[in-house]
C-alpha positions in Angstrom: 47.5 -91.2 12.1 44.8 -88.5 11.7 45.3 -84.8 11.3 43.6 -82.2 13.5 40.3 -82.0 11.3 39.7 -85.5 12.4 40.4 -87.3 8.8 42.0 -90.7 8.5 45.5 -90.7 6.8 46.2 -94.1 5.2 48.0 -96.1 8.4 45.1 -95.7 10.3 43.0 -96.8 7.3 45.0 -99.6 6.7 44.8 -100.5 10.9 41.0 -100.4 10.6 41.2 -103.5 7.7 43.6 -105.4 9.3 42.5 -104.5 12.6 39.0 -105.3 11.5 39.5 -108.8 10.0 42.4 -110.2 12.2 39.4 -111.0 15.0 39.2 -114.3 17.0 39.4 -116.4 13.8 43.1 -116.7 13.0 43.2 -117.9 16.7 40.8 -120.9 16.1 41.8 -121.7 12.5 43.9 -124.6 12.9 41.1 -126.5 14.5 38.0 -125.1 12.3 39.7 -125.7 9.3 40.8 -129.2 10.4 37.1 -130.2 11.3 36.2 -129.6 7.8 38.7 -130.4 5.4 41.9 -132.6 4.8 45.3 -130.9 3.7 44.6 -131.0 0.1 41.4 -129.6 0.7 42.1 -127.1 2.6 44.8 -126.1 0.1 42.7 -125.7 -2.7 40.3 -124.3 -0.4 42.7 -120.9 0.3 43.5 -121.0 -3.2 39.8 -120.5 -4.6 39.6 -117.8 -1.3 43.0 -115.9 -2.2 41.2 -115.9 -5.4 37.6 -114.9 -5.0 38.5 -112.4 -1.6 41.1 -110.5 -4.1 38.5 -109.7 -6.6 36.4 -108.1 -3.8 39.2 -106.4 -2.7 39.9 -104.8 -6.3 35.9 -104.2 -6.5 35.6 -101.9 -3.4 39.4 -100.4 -4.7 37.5 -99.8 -7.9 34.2 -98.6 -6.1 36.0 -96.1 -3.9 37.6 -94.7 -7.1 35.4 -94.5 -9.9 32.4 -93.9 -7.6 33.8 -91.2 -5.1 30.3 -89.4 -4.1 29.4 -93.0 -2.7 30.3 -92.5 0.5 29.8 -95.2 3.4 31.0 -98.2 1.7 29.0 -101.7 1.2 25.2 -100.6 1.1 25.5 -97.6 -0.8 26.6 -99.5 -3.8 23.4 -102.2 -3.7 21.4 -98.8 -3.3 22.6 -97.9 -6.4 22.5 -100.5 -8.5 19.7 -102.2 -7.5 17.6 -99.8 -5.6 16.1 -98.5 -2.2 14.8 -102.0 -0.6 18.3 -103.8 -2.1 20.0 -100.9 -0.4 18.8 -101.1 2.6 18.9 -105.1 3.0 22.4 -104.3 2.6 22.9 -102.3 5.6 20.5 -103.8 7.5 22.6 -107.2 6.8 25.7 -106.0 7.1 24.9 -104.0 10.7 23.8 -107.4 12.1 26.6 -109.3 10.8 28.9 -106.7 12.5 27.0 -107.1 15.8 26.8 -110.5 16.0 30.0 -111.2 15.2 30.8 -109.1 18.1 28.9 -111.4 20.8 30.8 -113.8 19.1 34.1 -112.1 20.1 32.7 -111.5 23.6 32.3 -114.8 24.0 35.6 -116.1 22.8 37.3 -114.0 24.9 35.9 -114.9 27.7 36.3 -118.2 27.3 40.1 -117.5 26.7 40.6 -115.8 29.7 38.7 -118.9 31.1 42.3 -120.4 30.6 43.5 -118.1 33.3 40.5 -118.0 35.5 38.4 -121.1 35.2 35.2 -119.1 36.5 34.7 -117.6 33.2 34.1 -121.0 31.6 33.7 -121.2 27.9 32.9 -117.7 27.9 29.0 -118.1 28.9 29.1 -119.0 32.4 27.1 -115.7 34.7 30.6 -114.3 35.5 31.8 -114.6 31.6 28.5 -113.1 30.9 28.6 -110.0 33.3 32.3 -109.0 32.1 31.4 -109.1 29.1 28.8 -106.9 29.9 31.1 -104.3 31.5 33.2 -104.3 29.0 30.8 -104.2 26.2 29.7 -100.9 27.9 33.3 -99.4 28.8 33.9 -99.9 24.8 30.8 -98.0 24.1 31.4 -95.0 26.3 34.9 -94.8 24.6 33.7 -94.4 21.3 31.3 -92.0 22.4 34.4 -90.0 23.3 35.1 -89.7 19.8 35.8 -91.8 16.3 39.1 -90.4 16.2 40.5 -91.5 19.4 38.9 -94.9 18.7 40.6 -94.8 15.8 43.9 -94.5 17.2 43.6 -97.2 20.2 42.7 -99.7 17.3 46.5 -98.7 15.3 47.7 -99.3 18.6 46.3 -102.7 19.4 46.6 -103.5 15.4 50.7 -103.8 16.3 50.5 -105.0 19.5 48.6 -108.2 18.4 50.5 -109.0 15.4 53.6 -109.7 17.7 52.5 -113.2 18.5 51.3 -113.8 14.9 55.2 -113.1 13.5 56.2 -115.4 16.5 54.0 -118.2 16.3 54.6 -118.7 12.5 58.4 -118.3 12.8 58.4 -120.7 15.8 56.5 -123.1 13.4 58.4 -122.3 10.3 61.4 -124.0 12.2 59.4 -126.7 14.1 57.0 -128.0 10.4 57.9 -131.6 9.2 56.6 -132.6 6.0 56.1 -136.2 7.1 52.8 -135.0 8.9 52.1 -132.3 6.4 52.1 -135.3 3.3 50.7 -137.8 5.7 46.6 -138.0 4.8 46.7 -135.3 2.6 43.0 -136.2 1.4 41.6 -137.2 4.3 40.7 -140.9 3.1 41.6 -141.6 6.7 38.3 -139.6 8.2 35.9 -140.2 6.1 33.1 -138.9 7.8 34.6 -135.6 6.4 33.4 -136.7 2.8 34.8 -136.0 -1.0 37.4 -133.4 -1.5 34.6 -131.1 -3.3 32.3 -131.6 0.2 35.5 -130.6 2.6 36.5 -127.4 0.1 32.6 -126.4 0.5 33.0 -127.0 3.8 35.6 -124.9 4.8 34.3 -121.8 2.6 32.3 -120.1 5.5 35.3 -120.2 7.9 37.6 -118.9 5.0 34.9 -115.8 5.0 34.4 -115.1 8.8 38.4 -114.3 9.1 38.3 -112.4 5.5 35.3 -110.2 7.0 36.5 -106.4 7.5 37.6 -105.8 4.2 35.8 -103.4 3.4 36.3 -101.5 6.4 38.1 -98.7 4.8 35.8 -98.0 2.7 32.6 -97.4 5.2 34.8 -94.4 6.5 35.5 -93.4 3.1 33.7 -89.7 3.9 36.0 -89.7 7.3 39.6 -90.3 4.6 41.8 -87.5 4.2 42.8 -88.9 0.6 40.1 -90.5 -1.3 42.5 -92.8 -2.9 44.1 -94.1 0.4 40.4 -96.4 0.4 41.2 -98.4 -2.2 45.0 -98.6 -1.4 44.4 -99.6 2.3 42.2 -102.3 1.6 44.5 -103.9 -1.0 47.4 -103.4 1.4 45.5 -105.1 4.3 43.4 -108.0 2.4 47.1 -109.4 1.3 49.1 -109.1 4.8 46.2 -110.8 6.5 45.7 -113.6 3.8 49.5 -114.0 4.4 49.0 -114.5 8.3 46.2 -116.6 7.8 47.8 -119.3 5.0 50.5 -119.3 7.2 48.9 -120.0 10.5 46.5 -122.8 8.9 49.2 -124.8 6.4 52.1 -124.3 9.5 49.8 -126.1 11.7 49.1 -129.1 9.6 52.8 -129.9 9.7 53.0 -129.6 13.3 49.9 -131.9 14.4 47.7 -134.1 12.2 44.2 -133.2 10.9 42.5 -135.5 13.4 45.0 -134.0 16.2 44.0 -130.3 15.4 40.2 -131.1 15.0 39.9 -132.4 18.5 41.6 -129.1 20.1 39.9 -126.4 22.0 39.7 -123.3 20.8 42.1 -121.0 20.7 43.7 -123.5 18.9 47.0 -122.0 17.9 47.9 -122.0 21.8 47.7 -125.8 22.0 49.7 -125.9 18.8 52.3 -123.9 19.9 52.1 -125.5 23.0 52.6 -128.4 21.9 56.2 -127.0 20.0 57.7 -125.0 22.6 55.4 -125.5 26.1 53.2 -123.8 28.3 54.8 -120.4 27.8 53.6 -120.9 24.0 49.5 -121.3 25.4 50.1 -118.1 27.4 51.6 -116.0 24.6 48.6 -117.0 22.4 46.0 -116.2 24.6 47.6 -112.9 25.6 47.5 -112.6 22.3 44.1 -113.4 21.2 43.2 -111.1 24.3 44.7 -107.7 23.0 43.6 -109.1 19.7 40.0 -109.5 20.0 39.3 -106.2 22.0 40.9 -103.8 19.1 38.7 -106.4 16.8 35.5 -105.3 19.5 36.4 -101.3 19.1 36.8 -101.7 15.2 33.4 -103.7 15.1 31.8 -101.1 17.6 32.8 -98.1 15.2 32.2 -99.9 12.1 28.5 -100.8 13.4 27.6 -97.1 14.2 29.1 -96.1 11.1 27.0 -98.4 8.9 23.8 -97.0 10.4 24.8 -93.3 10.6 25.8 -93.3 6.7 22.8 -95.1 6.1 20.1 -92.8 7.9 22.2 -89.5 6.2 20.6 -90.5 2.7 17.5 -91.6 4.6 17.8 -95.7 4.1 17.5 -96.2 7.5 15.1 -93.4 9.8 16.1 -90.1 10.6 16.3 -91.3 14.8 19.8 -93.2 13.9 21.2 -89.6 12.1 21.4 -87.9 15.3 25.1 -87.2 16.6 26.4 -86.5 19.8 29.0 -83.2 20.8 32.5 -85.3 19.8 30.4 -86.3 16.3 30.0 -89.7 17.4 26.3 -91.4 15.7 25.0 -91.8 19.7 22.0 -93.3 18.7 22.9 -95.6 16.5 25.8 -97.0 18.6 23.0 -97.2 21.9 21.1 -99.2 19.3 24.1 -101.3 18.5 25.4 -102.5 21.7 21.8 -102.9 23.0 21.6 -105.8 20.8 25.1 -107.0 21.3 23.8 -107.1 25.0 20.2 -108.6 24.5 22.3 -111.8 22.7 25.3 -112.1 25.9 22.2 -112.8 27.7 20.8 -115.5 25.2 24.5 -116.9 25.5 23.6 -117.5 28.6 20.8 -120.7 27.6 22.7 -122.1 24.6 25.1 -123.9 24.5 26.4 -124.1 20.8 26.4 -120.2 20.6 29.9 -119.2 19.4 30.4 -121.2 16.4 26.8 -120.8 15.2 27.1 -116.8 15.7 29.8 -117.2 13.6 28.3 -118.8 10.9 25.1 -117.1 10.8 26.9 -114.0 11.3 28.8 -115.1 7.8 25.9 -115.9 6.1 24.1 -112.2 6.8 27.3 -110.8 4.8 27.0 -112.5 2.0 24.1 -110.5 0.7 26.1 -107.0 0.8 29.4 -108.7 -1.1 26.9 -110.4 -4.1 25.4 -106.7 -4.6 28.8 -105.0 -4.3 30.3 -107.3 -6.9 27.1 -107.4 -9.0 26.9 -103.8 -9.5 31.1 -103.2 -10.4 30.2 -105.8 -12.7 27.3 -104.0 -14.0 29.2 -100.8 -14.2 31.8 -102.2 -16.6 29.3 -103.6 -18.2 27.4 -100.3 -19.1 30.8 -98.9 -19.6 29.3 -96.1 -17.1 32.5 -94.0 -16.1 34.9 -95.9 -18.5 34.2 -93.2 -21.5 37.9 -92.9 -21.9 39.4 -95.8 -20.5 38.7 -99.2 -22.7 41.7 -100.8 -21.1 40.4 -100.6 -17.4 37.1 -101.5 -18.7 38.0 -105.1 -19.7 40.5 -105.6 -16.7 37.2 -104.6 -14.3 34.4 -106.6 -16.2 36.8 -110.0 -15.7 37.4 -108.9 -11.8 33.7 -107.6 -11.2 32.8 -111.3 -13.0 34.8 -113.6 -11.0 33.8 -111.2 -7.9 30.6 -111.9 -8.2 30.5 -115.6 -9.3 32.6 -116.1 -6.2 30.1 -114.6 -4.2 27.3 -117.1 -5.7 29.5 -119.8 -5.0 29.5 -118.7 -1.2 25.6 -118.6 -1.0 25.8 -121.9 -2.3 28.9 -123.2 0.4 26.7 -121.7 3.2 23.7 -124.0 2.2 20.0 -123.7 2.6 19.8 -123.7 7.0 21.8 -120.3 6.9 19.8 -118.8 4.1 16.8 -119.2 5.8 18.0 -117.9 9.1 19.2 -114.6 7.2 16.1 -114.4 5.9 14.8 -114.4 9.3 16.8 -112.2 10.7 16.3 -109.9 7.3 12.5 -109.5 7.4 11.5 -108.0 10.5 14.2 -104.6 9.1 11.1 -104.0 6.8 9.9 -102.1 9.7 12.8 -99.5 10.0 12.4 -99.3 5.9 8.8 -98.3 5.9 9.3 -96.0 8.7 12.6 -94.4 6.8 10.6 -93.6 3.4 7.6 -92.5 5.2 9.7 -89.7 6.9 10.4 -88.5 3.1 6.9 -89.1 2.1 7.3 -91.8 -0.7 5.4 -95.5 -0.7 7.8 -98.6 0.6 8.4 -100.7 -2.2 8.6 -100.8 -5.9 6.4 -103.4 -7.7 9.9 -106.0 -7.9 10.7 -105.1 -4.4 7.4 -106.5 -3.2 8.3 -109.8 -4.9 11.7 -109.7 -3.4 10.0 -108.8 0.0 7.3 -111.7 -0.1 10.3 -114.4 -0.7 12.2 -112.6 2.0 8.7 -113.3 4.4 8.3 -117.0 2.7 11.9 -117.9 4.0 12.1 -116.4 7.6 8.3 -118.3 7.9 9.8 -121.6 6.7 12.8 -120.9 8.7 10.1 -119.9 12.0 8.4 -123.2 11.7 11.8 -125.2 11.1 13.6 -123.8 14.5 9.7 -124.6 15.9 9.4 -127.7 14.4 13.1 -128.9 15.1 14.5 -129.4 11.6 16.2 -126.0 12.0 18.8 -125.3 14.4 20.5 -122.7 15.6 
């Protein structure tokens, strides 16, 4: 999938989407979505999604094409819209996002394979934590072997964990009844979940942790052998994976009722399909999930590296993260990566609500790089910069840049004030790295704006210091 110079042809682009977003959340969808939103809901939840998701798609298709010396994807377009500080927020964001939703992954597999052998727990008992560990390390000394053979092991586990996806919704296809699908279809029966507009909201951060990776393709955008193949792999993989996951969610309300699939354990499409054909269905799953999640862990791994690497070429981030090994592989910035990843298995370790607030915080530190991605497609249509000739295109990419980036407002608003204010937290100590990067080229830190975008950026991981302190803040 990659010819001898090393480049990406378009299957192995297309892998590195899919393979990127289809994680550990289809697994555990039928039970998150159920805790936070009725049928209904959740219908016109995936509608807004299919939606708002699409547009992003089209804005990094349209990115990658009419911006082709951009190379390195999400950051590089706040960078140049909005500036050196915006930039790098971006990448700093999106590298923690990436790493965090990797101890995330750890953790859920572990917890799966707890299934198999109780020892492992929930996935942060000391033996979960130690495999994980071993295995965090094994991944990293792979893709120090080289990006292309990484590549390649992540097509190959791309196919493999699709298998149980096609299964699981054909088994369900034949096994839906519509008499539990219609049954409560607006949740009046569980009322704690509240109005239809409170579950929708409340199901928008789930609907963006399993939609994350689509814009894998275009971080490896320099590593393409077709420019265009960026933009067409991430169409191509945003719509097979919204397929898998509408299918996976809606199948599974016609199987067990909304209360039903909110109590299960995660994975929760085992115990669903479990519950259709027997315990042969829970082991499929899981085997599933298993392959599923590690070819999610090596996509992660390269993608983290990658961020960093692109980002310390055109000196966002400091020179120390440039530095390459023998098979090209950005060493430094990958030892830097899985440190971290290792620093928060052990933190696992004394909490006990750490997956599902990983995954949500990990969401929220995302957010940031889609609103400046969409913002500036939006303000390139709207300057009409590189549509000289091409009117048509212009209007089609101002309405898709537009509902782009008001869809990305909206999620800033679903993900409410606690997970702004532990981004923010987790956004102001990269200041450092930034200072240190435009020192190395000799220029002063921050523009007179980016000051004022700094200080809030302080104000909120303060407030958000004293509210974990203080107790009205949780992690």
């Amino acid at each position: 999938m990659s010819d001898s110079s090393g480049k990406l042809k378009l299957g192995a682009l297309v892998a590195l989407v899919v393979g990127s977003m289809i994680g550990g959340g289809i697994f555990s969808l039928p039970q998150n979505m159920a805790a936070s939103a009725g049928v209904g809901a959740v219908l016109i939840g995936w509608g807004i999604t299919a939606i708002g998701m699409l547009t992003l798609a089209f804005v990094f298709q349209t990115l990658a094409n009419r911006k082709p010396d951009l190379d390195g994807g999400v950051y590089v377009y706040a960078k140049a819209g909005f500036g050196d500080y915006m930039g790098f927020s971006s990448a700093w964001g999106y590298w923690i996002s990436a790493w965090l939703g990797n101890v995330g992954y750890f953790v859920l597999l572990f917890s799966t394979l707890g299934y198999f052998f109780p020892i492992f727990g929930e996935g942060n008992t000391p033996a979960a934590i130690i495999g994980a560990s071993i295995l965090l390390w094994a991944v990293h000394f792979l893709v120090l072997r080289g990006i292309k053979e990484a590549a390649f092991i992540n097509l190959v586990t791309t196919v493999a964990k699709v298998v149980p996806l096609v299964l699981f919704a054909l088994i369900c296809l034949f096994a839906f009844r519509l008499d539990i699908f219609t049954a409560d279809i607006w949740a009046v029966g569980t009322p704690e979940l509240g109005s239809v507009m409170n579950q929708v909201r409340n199901m928008m951060l789930v609907t963006v942790w399993v939609f994350i990776g689509i814009e894998g393709a275009s971080i490896f955008s320099s590593r393409a052998e077709k420019r265009s193949d960026v933009g067409k792999a991430t169409v191509i993989g945003f719509i097979t994976v919204l397929l898998f996951l509408v299918l996976v969610n809606v199948l599974s309300l016609g199987i067990m009722t909304q209360p039903e699939l909110a109590k299960l354990q995660n994975p929760s499409m085992a115990a669903v399909l479990e519950h259709v054909v027997g315990h042969w269905g829970a082991v499929l799953i899981s085997v599933g999930l298993i392959i599923s999640l590690l070819g999610a862990l090596l996509s992660w791994v390269l993608l983290c590296a990658e961020i960093m690497f692109a980002a310390a070429k055109d000196h966002t981030m400091p020179e120390f993260l440039r530095r390459e090994n023998a098979n090209q592989v950005p060493a430094n910035a990958l030892w830097l990566t899985n440190a971290m990843v290792q620093i928060f298995l052990v933190i696992t370790l004394f909490s006990s609500s750490t997956y599902l607030s990983l995954i949500y915080l990990a969401t929220s530190m995302i957010l940031v790089p889609y609103l400046w991605s969409a913002a500036y497609a939006f303000l390139l249509a709207l300057r009409s910069e590189t549509y000289e000739q091409a009117l048509a295109e212009r209007k089609k990419d101002l309405i898709i840049g537009g509902i782009a980036l008001l869809y990305a407002i909206w999620l800033l608003y679903a993900g409410g004030v606690k997970y702004l204010l532990l981004s923010a937290l987790l956004y102001a100590p990269g200041a450092i790295l930034f200072a240190k990067a435009k020192r190395e080229v000799g220029k002063p830190v921050f523009t007179n704006v980016e000051k004022l975008i700094f200080a809030a950026v302080v104000i909120g991981a303060l407030v958000a210091a004293f509210g974990l302190y203080d107790g009205f803040l949780t992690l």
